[in-house]
C-alpha positions, 0 to 999 in steps of 0.5 A, a space after each residue: 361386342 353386347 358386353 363391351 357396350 354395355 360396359 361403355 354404357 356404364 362406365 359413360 352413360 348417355 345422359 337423362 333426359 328433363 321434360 323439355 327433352 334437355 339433358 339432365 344430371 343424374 342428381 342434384 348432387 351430381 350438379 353440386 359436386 359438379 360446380 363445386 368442382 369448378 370452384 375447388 381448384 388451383 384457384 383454392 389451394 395455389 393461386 389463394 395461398 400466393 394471392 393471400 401472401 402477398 396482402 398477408 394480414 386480416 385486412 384482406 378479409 374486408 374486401 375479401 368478405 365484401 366481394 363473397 356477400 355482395 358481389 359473387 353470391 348474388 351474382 352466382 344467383 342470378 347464373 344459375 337462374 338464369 340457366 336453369 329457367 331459360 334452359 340453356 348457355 349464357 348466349 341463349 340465358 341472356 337473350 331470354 333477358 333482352 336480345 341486345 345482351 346476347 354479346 354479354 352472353 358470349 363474354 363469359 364463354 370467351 374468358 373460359 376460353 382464354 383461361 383454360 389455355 394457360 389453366 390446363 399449362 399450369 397442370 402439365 407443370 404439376 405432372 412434372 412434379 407428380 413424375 418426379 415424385 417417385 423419384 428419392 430422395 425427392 429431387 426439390 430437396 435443398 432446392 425450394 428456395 433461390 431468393 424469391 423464386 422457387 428453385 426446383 420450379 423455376 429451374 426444373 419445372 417451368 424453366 425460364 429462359 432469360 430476360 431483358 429487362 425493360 423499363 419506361 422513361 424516367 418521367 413515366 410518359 414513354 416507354 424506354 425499353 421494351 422487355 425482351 424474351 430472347 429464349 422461346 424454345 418449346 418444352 417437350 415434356 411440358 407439351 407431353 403433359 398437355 396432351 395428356 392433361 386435355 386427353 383427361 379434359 376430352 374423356 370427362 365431357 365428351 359424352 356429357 353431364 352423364 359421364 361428368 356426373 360421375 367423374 365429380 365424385 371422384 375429383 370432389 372426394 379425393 381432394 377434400 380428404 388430403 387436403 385435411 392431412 395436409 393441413 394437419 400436417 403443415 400445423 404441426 411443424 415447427 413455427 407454423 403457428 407464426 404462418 399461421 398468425 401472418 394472416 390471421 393475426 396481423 391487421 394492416 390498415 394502410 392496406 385498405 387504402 389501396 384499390 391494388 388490394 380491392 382489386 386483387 380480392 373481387 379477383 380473386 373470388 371471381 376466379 375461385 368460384 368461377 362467377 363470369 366463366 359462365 360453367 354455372 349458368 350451362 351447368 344449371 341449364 341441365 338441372 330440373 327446371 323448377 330445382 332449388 337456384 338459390 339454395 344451390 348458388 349459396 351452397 356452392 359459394 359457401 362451400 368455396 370459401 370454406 374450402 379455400 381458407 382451410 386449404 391455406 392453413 397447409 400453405 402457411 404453417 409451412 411458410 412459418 416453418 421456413 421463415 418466408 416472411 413476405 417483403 414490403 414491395 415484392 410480389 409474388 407470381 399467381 401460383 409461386 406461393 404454392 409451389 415453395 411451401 407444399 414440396 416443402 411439407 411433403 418433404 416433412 412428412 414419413 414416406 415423402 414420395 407417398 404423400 409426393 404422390 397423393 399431393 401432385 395427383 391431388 392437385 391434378 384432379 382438382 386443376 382438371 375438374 375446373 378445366 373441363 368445366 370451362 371447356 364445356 362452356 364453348 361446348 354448351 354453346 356451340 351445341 344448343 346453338 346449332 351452328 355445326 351439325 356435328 355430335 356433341 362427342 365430334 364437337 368436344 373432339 375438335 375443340 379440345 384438338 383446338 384448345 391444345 394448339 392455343 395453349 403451345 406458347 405458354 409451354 415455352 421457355 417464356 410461357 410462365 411470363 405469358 401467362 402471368 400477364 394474360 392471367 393479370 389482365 384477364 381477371 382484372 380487366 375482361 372477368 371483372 367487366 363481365 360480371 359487371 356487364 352482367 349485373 347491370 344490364 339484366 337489372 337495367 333493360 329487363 323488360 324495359 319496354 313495360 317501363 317506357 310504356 308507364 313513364 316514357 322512353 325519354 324518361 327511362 333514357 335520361 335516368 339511365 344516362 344519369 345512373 352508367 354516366 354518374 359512374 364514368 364521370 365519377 370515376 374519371 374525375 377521382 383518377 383524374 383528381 386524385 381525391 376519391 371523395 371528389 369522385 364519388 360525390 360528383 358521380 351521386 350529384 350526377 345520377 342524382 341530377 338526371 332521377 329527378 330530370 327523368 322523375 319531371 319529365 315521366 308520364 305518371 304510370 298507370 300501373 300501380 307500385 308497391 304499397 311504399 312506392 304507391 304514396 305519390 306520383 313522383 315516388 311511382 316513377 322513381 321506383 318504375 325507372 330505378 327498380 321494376 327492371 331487376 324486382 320483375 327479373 326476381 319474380 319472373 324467375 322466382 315463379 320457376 326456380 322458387 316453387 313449393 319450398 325453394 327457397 325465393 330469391 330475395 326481394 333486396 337482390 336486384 337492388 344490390 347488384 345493381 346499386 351496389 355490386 355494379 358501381 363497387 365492379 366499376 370502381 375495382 375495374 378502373 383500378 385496372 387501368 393506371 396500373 397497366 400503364 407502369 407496366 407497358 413496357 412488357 410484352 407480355 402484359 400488353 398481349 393480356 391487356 389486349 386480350 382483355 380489351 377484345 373481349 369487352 369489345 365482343 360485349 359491347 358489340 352484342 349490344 349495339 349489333 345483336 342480329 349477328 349474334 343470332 348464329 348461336 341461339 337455334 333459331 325456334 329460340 330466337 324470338 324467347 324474350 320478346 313475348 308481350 308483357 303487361 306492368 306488374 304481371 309475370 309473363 304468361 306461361 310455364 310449362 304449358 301451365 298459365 302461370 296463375 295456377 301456380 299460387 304464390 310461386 314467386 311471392 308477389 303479384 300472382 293470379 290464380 285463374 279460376 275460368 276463362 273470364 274470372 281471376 281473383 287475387 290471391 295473398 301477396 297482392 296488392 
């Protein structure tokens, strides 16, 4: 029996424990690997390749590129800090930044929640092909292609059951008839998989970061080798050099005058690097407190988009191969793409069942590695909140049991259709608003009351109308005008307006700006109304995860999330709406776009009620954020340490306590 737990103990140690009693990854590697894996998925090797198809071109790289730099890394640096300095999920993370952001907290855990339903379906359909893999000859063989459906696929694998289709009225104000799903029987064999697929999910997180730690070696590993034969292989077929220049070759303008596009992209990162799922900000909460943030966060972004534009040189060398040319005006599903073009490259390969083989049980770890993660979202919070008594393995039992029962629908002869609509609807709607929620609140109300103490809460109130409303006025008047120039400068002209009302009407602070901002006492209130929130979040957390050497998370950051990610977010997120109108006529979109709503109204409730979202912070946490603060001064205490024993930390405004009763200013002062 000693032995048996003994090797129980090896095989799935008890995690480390950090100073603050917290758990702990066995290594910064582990916590890599980790977050990598929650990036390296479907969302790289399947849902990229369809996404790229369909806005095939080097056009896609704009905003592509725009949303990586100026959205999703900065974003990823603010999770990750967040987690690891406040030393817990997103409910708790956020509530450190002001207690009526707890309902932004909660958002991210509800996407994951969401997704990993569909996501773990979307498994159990590659086991099918990994069990027909040793199946020879490979039975999709002859069988890839049936017009612009996959046949093996739709036929085989997820086999779809007819549809009505559906269509609005002529003039496009009302619904003409409703899409129907007559065929709703459940796929046993789709079920089986699942069961399997959250057993592996249930055996990765029940016993913690120390078990995961370990697992990550294996799911990082594997995939990164086939993947490269994979893609050396699909180059060396037939044509692929024409796939390959599709993308790499073909610069479409016309493209990037459609918001479909900006829209599909910041989608797509969001869901590839998992920036708004919240896995990074509870995965960071294990990390060692004073660990590398930023460096961590552009590690881990970087790696991700090399990864998945690697990957897609596999998909489209065999797309040359085949000739599957995309056609002007028909779109292909999330995952579609993948799964006509990599059978295909198996079946060119010596020993196709082998490689059959190694590619399905590729993607099955990959798939899972970003599935545990999500779960383990709803468990960081359900754990560090208290709310059940239960131990974590009890917890992660009765979630994944949970979890199981929601994902049945989509294991139905209708369920590719419903998860193409949740899937739509939550990454163009909820993930989208999460993010943006994100950014521009902990950059809006971070200490708010230092602001309103220097320049008055009429002030503070009038400027922020100007800035959230110039954004809704802005965009309403571009929808509703047609003309974006329109919008955009009605939206400027708005916030404009507003600064200088606000600027008028504010006390003259009497805490001193920054030397630039020093000049005047109009300067000095614009910079406390527009920048102190998000420039004192950067030192407050800098002083934690920007010690010694770690690299500082940089001055420009909160300037970026929230005057140009946050309104770049808006704009994309009210793409989202028109769009949906041509499509209500399916159930299956309706139910995605419901969701989606639902959960935006979670958010905003936060703000409004944040008393009813304590039930997830324990309660000796529910008064962190609310500390006393002084303008210009990070907050008082780290560690059990004043924080002016740790000179130069965040590399602005920081004392270094001599005695009691003398402070001298040290370099970086003012």
């Amino acid at each position: 029996m000693n032995y048996l737990r003994k090797v129980g103990a090896w095989v799935a140690p008890p995690p480390q424990k950090s100073d603050d009693g917290r758990d702990q990854w066995p290594s910064r590697a582990a916590f890599l690997l980790a977050a990598m894996g929650g990036c390296a998925g479907q969302g790289n090797l399947l849902r990229y390749p369809s996404v790229l198809y369909n806005n095939y071109g080097l056009q896609w790289f704009v905003p592509y590129l725009l949303a990586v730099f100026l959205i999703a890394i900065p974003a990823l640096i603010l999770e990750v800090s967040i987690g690891q300095a406040y030393r817990g999920g997103t409910v708790i993370a956020f509530n450190n930044v002001n207690k009526r952001l707890k309902g932004v907290g909660m958002g991210p855990v509800i996407v994951s929640f969401i997704v990993v339903q569909y996501f773990t379906v979307n498994l159990a359909w590659i086991m099918n092909y990994f069990r027909w893999s040793f199946t020879s000859p490979l039975p999709w063989k002859n069988r890839i292609e049936d017009g612009t459906k996959p046949r093996f696929y739709w036929n085989d694998v997820l086999k779809v059951g007819n549809v009505t289709a559906g269509s609005l009225a002529p003039d496009g104000n009302s619904v003409a008839a409703f899409q129907g799903y007559p065929a709703k029987a459940v796929l046993g064999e789709t079920v089986g998989w699942s069961i399997f697929i959250w057993f592996l999910i249930w055996v990765s997180i029940f016993r913690g970061v120390g078990l995961t730690g370990r697992v990550v070696y294996f799911t990082m590993g594997l995939p990164v080798v086939t993947t490269i034969i994979f893609v050396g292989r699909a180059l060396s077929l037939p044509n692929a050099s024409e796939g390959v220049a599709l993308v790499w070759k073909t610069w479409r303008s016309d493209q990037l005058a459609s918001g479909t596009v900006w829209q599909t992209a910041v989608g797509q990162v969001f869901f590839s690097t998992g920036i708004g799922f919240g896995y990074f900000t509870s995965y960071a909460s294990y990390n060692q407190k004073h660990s590398n943030a930023v460096m961590d966060a552009i590690l881990i972004c970087g790696s991700n988009v090399l990864f998945e534009n690697f990957a897609a040189f596999a998909v489209f060398g065999v797309v040359g191969y085949l000739r599957r040319w995309p056609e002007d005006g028909v779109r292909l599903g999330a995952f579609v793409v993948g799964f006509l073009t990599l059978p295909e490259a198996v079946l060119q390969m010596p020993g196709a069942n082998f490689w059959a083989v190694l590619l399905f049980f590729t993607l099955v770890v990959l798939g899972f590695s970003s599935a545990f993660v999500m779960l383990d979202v709803v468990v960081t919070l359900i754990c560090d909140s208290g709310l059940v008594k239960a131990s974590r393995p009890v917890v992660v039992t009765v979630l994944t049991v949970i979890s199981f029962l929601m994902c049945i629908p989509y294991c139905t002869e209708f369920g590719y259709h419903l998860l193409d609509g949740i899937d739509r609807w939550v990454n163009n709607v909820a993930l989208i608003f999460v993010v943006w929620s994100e950014v521009s609140s902990a950059t809006t109300v971070y200490r708010w009351k230092d602001i309103t103490d220097q320049t008055g809460l009429p002030a503070f109130i009038v400027y922020n109308v100007g800035f959230f409303g110039g954004q809704l006025f802005g965009i309403s008047l571009a929808h509703g005008i047609g003309n974006p120039g329109a919008g955009a400068g009605a939206g400027f002209g708005f916030w404009a307006v507003c600064s200088l009302v606000a600027i008028f009407i504010a006390r003259t602070p009497d805490a001193s700006a920054p030397s630039f901002w020093s000049r005047n006492a109009f300067a000095c209130k614009f910079w406390f109304l527009a920048f102190y929130s998000g420039n004192q979040l950067r030192r407050d957390l800098n002083v934690i995860v920007g010690q010694g050497k770690n690299w500082k998370i940089p001055p420009f950051l909160p300037i970026l999330l929230r005057y140009l990610s946050g309104p770049v977010l808006a704009i994309i997120f009210s793409f989202a709406f028109p769009e949906f109108h041509k499509l209500r006529y399916d159930p299956m979109m309706i139910a995605g776009f419901i969701l989606s709503i639902l959960t935006i109204i979670v958010i905003l409730a936060g703000c409004v009620m944040p008393r009813y979202y304590d039930a997830f912070i324990p309660v000796k946490r529910r008064a962190e954020g609310t500390e006393l603060t002084v303008a210009m001064e990070t907050k008082g205490e780290l560690a059990g340490r004043p924080i002016g024993d740790m000179v130069n930390a965040e590399g602005g405004l920081v004392r270094r306590s001599l005695s009691d009763n003398e402070n001298v200013d040290e370099k970086g002062m003012k």
